[in-house]
TORLUMLO-110212 format. One record per residue (C-alpha): residue number from 0; x negated, y negated, z negated. Coordinates in steps of 0.1 Angstrom, whole numbers. Layout:
BEGIN
  pos   east  north     up
  NUM      X      Y      Z
...
***
This chain:
BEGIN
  pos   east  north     up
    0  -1009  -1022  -2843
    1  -1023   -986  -2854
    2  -1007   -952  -2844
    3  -1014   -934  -2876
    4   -992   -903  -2869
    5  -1013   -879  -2856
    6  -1050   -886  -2875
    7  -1041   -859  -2900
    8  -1034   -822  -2893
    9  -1031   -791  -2911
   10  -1062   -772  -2911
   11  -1058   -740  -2888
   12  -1093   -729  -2890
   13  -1099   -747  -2854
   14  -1131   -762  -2849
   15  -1146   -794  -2869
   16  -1171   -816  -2878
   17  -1178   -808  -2921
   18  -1178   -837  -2943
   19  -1202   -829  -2973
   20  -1191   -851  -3007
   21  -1217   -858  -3028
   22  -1221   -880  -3059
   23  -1252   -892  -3075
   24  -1249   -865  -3106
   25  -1249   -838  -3080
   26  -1271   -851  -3052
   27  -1302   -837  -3067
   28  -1291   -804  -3066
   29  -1274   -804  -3035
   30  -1305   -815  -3019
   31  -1326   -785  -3025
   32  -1300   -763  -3015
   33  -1307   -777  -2983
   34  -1327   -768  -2954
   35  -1360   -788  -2952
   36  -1349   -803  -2915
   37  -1314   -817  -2939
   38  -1339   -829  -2965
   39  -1362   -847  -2942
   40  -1326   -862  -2922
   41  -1315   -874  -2955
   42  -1349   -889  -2968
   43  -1352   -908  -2935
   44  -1313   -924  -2938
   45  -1321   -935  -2976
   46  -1289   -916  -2981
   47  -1286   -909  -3022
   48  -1253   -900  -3032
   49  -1238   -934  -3038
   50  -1204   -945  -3030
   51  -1197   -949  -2992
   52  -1234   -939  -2983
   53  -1230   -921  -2950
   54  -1257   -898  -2934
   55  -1258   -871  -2906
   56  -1271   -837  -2907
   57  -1286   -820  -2881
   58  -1277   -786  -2873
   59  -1295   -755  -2861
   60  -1277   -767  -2823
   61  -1272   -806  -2816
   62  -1235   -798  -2817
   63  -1241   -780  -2851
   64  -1245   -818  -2868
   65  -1223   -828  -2898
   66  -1218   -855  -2920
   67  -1226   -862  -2962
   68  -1208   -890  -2974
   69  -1212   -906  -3011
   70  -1185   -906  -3034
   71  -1185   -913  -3072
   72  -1170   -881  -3080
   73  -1167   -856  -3062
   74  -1142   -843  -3086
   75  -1118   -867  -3088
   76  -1113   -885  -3050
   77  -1102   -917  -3049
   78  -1078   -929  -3018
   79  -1104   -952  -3004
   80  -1137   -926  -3005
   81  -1136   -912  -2970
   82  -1123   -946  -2952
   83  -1162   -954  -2947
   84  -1165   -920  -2931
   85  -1135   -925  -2907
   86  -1146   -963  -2901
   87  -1179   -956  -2885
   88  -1178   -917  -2876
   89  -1172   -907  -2842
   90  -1140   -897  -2822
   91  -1130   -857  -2830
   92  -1124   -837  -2861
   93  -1136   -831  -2893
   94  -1128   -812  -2924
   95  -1138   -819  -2960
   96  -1159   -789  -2966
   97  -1150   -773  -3001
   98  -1118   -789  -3010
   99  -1086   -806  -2998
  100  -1091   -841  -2990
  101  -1060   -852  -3017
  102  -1054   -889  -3022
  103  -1081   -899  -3000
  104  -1065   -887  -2969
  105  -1048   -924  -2971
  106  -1081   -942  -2970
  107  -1088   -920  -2941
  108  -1058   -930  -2919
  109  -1064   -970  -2933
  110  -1097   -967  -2925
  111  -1088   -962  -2889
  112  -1066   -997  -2894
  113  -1070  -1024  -2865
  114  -1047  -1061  -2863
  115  -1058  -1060  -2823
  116  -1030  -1082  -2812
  117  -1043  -1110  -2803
  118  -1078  -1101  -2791
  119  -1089  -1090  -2757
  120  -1085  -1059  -2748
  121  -1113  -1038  -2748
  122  -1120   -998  -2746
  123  -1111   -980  -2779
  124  -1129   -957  -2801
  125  -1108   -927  -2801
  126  -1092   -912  -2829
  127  -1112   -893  -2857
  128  -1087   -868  -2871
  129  -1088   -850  -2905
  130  -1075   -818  -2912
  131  -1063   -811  -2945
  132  -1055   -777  -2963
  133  -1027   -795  -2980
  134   -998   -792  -2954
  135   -972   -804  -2976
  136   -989   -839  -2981
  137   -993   -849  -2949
  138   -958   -859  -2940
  139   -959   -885  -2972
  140   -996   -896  -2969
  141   -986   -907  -2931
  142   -952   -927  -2944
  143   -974   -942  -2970
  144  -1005   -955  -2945
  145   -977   -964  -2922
  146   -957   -986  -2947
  147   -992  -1000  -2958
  148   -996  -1006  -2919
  149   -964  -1027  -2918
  150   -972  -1047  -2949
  151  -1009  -1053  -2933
  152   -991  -1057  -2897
  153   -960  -1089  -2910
  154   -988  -1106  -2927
  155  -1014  -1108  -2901
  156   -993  -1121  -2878
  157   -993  -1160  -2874
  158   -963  -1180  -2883
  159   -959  -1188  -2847
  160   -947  -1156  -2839
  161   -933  -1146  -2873
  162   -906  -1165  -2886
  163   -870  -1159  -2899
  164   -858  -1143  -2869
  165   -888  -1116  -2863
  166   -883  -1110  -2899
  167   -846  -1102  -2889
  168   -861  -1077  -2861
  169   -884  -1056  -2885
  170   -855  -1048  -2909
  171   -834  -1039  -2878
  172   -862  -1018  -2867
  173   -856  -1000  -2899
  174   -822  -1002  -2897
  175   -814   -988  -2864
  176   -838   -959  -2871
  177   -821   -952  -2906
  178   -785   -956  -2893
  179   -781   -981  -2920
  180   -761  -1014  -2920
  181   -775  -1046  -2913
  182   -758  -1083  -2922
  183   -770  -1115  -2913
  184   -758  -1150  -2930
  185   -768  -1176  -2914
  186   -753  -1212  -2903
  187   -722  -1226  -2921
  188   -719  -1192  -2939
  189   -754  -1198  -2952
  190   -744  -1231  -2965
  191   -715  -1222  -2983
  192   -724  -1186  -3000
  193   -767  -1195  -3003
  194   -768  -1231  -3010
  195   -802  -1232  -3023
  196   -817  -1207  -2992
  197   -798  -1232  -2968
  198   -818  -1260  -2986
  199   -849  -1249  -2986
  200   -848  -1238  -2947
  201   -826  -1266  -2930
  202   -856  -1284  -2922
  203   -869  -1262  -2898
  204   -862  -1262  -2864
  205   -832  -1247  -2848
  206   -847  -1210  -2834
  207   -865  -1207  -2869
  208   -832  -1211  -2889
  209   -826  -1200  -2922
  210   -809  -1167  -2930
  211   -800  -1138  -2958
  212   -810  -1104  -2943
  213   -795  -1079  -2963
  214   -796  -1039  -2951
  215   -773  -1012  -2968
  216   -785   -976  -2967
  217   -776   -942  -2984
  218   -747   -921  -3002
  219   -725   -942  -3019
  220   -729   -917  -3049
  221   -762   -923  -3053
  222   -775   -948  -3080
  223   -774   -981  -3062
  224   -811  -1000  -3066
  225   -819  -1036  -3051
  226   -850  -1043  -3038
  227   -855  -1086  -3031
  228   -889  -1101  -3007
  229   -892  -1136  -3006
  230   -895  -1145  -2970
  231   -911  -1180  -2967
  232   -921  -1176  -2933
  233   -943  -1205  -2934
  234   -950  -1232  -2965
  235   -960  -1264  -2956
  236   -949  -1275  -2992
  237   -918  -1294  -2980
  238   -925  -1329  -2985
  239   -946  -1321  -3018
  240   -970  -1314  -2989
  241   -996  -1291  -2993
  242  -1035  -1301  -2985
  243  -1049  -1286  -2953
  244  -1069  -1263  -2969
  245  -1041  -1250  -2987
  246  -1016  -1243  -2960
  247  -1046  -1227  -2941
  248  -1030  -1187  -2954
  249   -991  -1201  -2952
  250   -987  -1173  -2928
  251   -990  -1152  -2958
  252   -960  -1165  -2974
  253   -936  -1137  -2965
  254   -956  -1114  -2977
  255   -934  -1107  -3008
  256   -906  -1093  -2978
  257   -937  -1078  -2960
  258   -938  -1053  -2993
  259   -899  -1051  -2996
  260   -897  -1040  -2959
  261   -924  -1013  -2965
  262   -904   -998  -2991
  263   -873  -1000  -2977
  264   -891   -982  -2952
  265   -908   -958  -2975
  266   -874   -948  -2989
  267   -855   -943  -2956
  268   -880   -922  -2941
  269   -885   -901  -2974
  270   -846   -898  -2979
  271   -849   -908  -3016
  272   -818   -903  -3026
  273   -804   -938  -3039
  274   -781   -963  -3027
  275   -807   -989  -3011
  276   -798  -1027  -3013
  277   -823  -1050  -2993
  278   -825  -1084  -2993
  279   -846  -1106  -2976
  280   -839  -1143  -2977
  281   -857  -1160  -2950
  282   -869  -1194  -2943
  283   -894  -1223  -2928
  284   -900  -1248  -2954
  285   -910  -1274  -2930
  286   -908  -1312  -2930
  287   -880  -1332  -2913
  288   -854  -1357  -2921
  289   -834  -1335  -2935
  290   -856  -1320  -2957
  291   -844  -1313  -2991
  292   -869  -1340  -3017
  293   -877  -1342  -3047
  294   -848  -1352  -3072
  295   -822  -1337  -3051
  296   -798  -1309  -3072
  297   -791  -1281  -3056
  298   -759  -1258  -3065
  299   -771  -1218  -3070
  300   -748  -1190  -3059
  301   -744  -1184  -3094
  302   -730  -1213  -3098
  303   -763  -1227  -3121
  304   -778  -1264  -3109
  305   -813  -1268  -3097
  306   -829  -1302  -3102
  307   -864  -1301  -3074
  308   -889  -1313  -3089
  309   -917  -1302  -3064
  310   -907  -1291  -3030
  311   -934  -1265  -3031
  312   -916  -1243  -3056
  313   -892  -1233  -3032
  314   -896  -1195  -3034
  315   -883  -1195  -3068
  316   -853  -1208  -3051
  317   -845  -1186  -3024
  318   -853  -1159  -3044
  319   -824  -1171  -3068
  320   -798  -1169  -3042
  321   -807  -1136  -3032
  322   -813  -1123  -3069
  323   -779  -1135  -3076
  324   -760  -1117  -3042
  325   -781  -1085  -3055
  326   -769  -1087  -3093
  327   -733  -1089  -3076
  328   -735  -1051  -3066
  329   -743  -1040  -3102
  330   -774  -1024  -3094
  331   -792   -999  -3116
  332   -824  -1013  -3109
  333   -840  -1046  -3089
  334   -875  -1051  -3078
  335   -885  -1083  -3061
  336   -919  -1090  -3044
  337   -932  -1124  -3042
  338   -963  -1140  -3031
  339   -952  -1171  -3060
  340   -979  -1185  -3076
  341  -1015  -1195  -3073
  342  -1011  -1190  -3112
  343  -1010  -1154  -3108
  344  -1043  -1150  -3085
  345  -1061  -1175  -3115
  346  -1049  -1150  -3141
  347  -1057  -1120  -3124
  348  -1076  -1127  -3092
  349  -1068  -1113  -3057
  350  -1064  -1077  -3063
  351  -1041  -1074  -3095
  352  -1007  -1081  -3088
  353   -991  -1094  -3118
  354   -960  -1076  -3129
  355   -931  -1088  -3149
  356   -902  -1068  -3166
  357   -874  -1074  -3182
  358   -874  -1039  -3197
  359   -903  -1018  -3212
  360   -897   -986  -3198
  361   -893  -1000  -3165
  362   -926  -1016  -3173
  363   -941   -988  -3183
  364   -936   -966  -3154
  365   -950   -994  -3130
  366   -978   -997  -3147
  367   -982   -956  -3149
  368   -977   -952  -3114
  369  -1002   -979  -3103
  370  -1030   -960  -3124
  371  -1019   -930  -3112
  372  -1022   -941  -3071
  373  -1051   -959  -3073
  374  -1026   -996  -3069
  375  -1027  -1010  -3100
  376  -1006  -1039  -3115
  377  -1006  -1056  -3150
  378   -978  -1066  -3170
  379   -975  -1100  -3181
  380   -949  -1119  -3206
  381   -918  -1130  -3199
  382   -924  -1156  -3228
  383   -894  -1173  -3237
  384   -905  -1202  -3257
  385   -917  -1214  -3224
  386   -882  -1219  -3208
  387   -877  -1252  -3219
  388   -904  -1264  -3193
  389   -880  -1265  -3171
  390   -854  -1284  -3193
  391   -836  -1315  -3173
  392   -813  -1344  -3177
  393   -794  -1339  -3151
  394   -793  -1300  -3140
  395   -787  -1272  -3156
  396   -826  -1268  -3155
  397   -855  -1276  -3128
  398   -872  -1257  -3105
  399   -907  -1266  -3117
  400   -921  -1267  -3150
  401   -938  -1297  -3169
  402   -971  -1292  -3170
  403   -980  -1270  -3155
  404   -994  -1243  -3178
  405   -985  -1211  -3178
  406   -975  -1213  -3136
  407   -967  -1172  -3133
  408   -946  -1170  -3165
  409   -925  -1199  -3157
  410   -922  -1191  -3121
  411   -909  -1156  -3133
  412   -885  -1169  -3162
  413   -873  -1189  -3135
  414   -861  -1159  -3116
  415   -844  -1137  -3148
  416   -820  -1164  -3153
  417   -806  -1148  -3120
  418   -807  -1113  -3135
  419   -779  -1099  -3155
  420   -788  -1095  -3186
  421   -788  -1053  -3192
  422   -800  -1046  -3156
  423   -834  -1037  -3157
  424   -856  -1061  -3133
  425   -892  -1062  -3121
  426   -911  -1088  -3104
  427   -940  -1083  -3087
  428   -965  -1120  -3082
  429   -985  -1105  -3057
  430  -1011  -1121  -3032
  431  -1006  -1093  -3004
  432  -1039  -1103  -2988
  433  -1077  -1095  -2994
  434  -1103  -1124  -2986
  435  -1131  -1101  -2982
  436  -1129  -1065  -2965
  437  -1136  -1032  -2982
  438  -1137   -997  -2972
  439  -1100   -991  -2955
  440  -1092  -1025  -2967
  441  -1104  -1053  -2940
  442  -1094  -1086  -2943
  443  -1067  -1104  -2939
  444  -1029  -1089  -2952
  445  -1024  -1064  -2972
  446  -1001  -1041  -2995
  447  -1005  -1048  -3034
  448   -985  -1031  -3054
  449   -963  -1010  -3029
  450   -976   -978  -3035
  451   -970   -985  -3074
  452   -935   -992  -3069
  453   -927   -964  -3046
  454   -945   -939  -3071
  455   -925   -952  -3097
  456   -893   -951  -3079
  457   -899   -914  -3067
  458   -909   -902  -3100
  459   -872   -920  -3115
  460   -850   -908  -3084
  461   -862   -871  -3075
  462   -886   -862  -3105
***
C-alpha cells in the first residue's frame, strides 16, 4: 500500500535536513560541543540520548533546524534506529550527518509503512527521503523493504478479499514481471494429483476453491531450490471448530505463503542465480457438508495415509502434498514457511520464529544470517522419539499427535516424512504478525524470518 522506491537516494551533496546519532555514552560530550541555543533546545525536549528519543535543533536561520535522534550505538546501527525519525519527521530530505546510514536505511523506508486500504481517504504526509553515501545498497535495501511490504501487505488483508484465488494473482504478479512460468491445479486435477490439499479445501465455496500454485523461474543450469508457503487462506478449524476468539487473526493463516511470495520475489528481482521452484498450496478450511471430519483417511501424493484426528491441523496436510510435488524435482534445497502452531509462539513468543532443519549446516547458516540482519530465528529439534505420537491403527500415521506436548516438534516431524531423506530441508514456524507496534514495525502482519532466509540463500548462491 506503500511506494517505497524512491524514499532513498544517493547522496549528491544536494540540500538536506542533518540527522545527528547520538547514544547515551556519547551524549554528554556531544552536548557541550554544542551551541548554548542547541543545549537549551535539547534540555527543554528531555532529549538524552536514548533509543528512538527524537529532538530538533534550531539553527542560526529557521530553515537552518536539524534533527538528533537516539540510538544505542551509534557505532553499530541497527535496521530499525532511524524508523522513529522517518515516522514522525516531516516531508523532505535528510542525511545522516557523519556516516552512511547502513542497515538502518530499511527501518527508514518501513518506517514510512501504511496498510491504508481500507480507511478513508485522507491528505498524506509526504515523503521523507534519505540519502545515503552508499549507492550500491540502495537497489537491495529497496527489494528487501518492498518484499517486507508484500509480506505486511497479504497479511493485512482480510480473508474476504484474500483467498486462494488473490493468492493465485500475487504470484502471477511476480510471474509476469519475472517472465517465469506459472501452473495452476485445481478441480478434478486437484483431486487426483493433491488428495490431501483437495481435502482440506473442498469445503469452501466455489470462487474460493482449492488450488496448487506452483511458479518456475531461472536457468535450468542453475541449482534447482524449492521454496513451499502454506496458504490457509482462512482457518475456521474445520469442524474441530475453533473458539471465536481464536479465529479472530485467521486472516493470518497464509502468512507462511505471504513469506514464500516475498522471497520468490526477493530472488527474481535480485537475479540470484538458481533454478526457483515455488509452491503455494492454497485453501479455505471452512465448514460444509462436505467437509473432511475427524476419522476420515486421507491418501498423500506420496502415496503415505493420513488418519485426521483434528480438523485444525490441516496445514500440516497441505503442506505434505506440496512438500512431496517439490521433493519430485530433486531439489538441492527446500524452505517452507508456515504460520503452524500456537506451540511455537508458547515456546518462543511472537517475534522468534522457530526454525527446524534437517541438516546442520543448513541450520547453521540460518541461524548466522538472522544474527547477522537483525531477523533472528532459533533452531529447535527435530526429536525423533516423538514420532510415535502420531502412531495409528488404521493409517500409515495421523495428522495430530496424542497429547499434545511438544505441538512445534510434532507438527514439524510431521512434514520431514515428506522430505527425501539427503535433501537438505528447513522449516520455518513463524507467526508473521506483531500484536503490538514498534518503531517500523506497526501492527498487524509482518515478515519474520524472510530477511534470514534470503541472507542465507545469497550468501550460498552468489557468495
Amino acid at each position: 500500500m506503500t511506494a517505497l522506491t524512491d524514499l532513498l537516494r544517493a547522496d549528491k551533496g544536494q540540500p538536506a535536513t542533518a540527522i545527528h546519532l547520538v547514544d547515551k555514552a556519547r551524549f554528554e560530550p556531544w552536548l557541550k560541543a554544542q551551541p548554548p541555543r542547541t543545549r537549551q533546545a535539547v534540555a527543554a525536549q528531555g532529549f538524552k540520548g536514548e533509543g528512538y528519543q527524537l529532538a530538533i535543533l534550531p539553527g542560526e536561520r529557521a530553515e537552518d533546524w536539524s534533527a538528533a535522534l537516539g540510538v544505542a550505538d551509534v557505532g553499530a546501527l541497527s535496521p530499525w534506529c532511524l524508523a522513529k525519525a522517518a515516522e514522525s519527521l516531516p516531508e523532505g530530505r535528510y542525511r545522516v550527518e557523519g556516516q552512511a546510514p547502513g542497515l538502518a536505511a530499511l527501518g527508514w523506508l518501513l518506517g514510512q509503512y501504511r496498510f491504508d486500504r481500507y480507511k478513508e481517504a485522507k491528505e498524506k504526509t509526504g515523503p521523507r527521503i534519505l540519502l545515503t553515501s552508499e549507492p550500491a545498497r540502495i537497489a537491495e535495501t529497496i527489494r528487501l523493504a518492498e518484499a517486507t511490504a508484500l509480506v505486511r501487505d497479504l497479511v493485512n488483508t482480510p480473508a474476504g478479499d484474500m483467498g486462494p484465488a488473490e493468492l493465485e494473482a500475487a504470484a502471477r504478479r511476480i510471474a509476469d514481471e519475472a517472465g517465469a512460468a506459472l501452473t495452476v491445479t485445481s478441480g478434478a486435477a486437484l483431486e487426483e494429483g493433491y488428495p490431501m490439499i483437495a481435502a482440506v479445501g473442498r469445503a469452501a465455496s466455489a470462487d474460493r476453491a482449492p488450488r496448487l500454485i506452483e511458479l518456475e523461474w531461472g536457468d535450468r543450469r542453475h541449482p534447482r531450490i524449492a521454496i513451499v508457503g502454506k496458504g490457509v487462506c482462512f482457518d475456521s478449524g474445520g469442524l474441530d471448530i475453533k473458539p471465536s476468539a481464536g479465529m479472530r487473526l485467521m486472516k493470518k493463516d497464509m502468512g507462511g505463503a505471504a513469506h514464500a511470495l516475498a522471497l520468490a520475489q526477493l530472488i527474481v528481482r535480485s537475479g540470484l542465480p538458481v533454478r526457483l521452484h515455488l509452491l503455494v498450496p492454497a485453501v479455505e478450511n471452512a465448514v460444509s457438508g462436505n467437509a473432511f471430519r475427524p476419522g476420515d483417511i486421507l491418501r498423500s501424493r506420496k502415496g503415505l495415509t493420513v488418519e485426521i484426528g483434528n480438523t485444525d491441523a490441516e496445514g500440516r496436510l497441505i503442506l505434505g502434498d506440496a512438500l512431496a510435488r517439490a521433493a519430485e524435482q530433486s531439489p538441492e534445497l527446500i524452505l517452507d514457511f508456515a504460520t503452524l502452531t500456537g506451540a511455537a509462539r508458547v515456546a518462543l513468543g511472537p517475534d522468534l520464529p522457530a526454525l527446524f532443519a534437517n541438516d546442520d549446516a543448513l541450520a547453521e547458516s540460518l541461524l548466522g544470517a538472522g544474527v547477522a540482519v537483525t531477523d533472528p530465528v532459533w533452531r529447535m529439534p527435530l526429536w525423533k522419539a516423538y514420532d510415535e505420537m502420531f502412531a495409528s491403527d488404521v493409517a500409515d500415521f495421523g495428522n495430530a499427535a496424542e497429547g499434545g506436548f511438544a505441538g512445534a516438534v510434532t507438527a514439524a516431524l510431521f512434514l520431514e516424512r515428506f522430505v527425501p531423506e539427503g535433501t537438505p530441508w528447513a522449516h520455518f514456524d513463524t507467526f508473521a504478525w506483531r500484536a503490538s507496534a514498534k518503531p517500523g514495525r506497526p501492527k498487524g502482519g509482518d515478515a519474520l524470518g524472510l530477511r534470514a532466509a534470503w541472507e542465507a540463500l545469497s550468501i550460498r548462491y552468489r557468495g
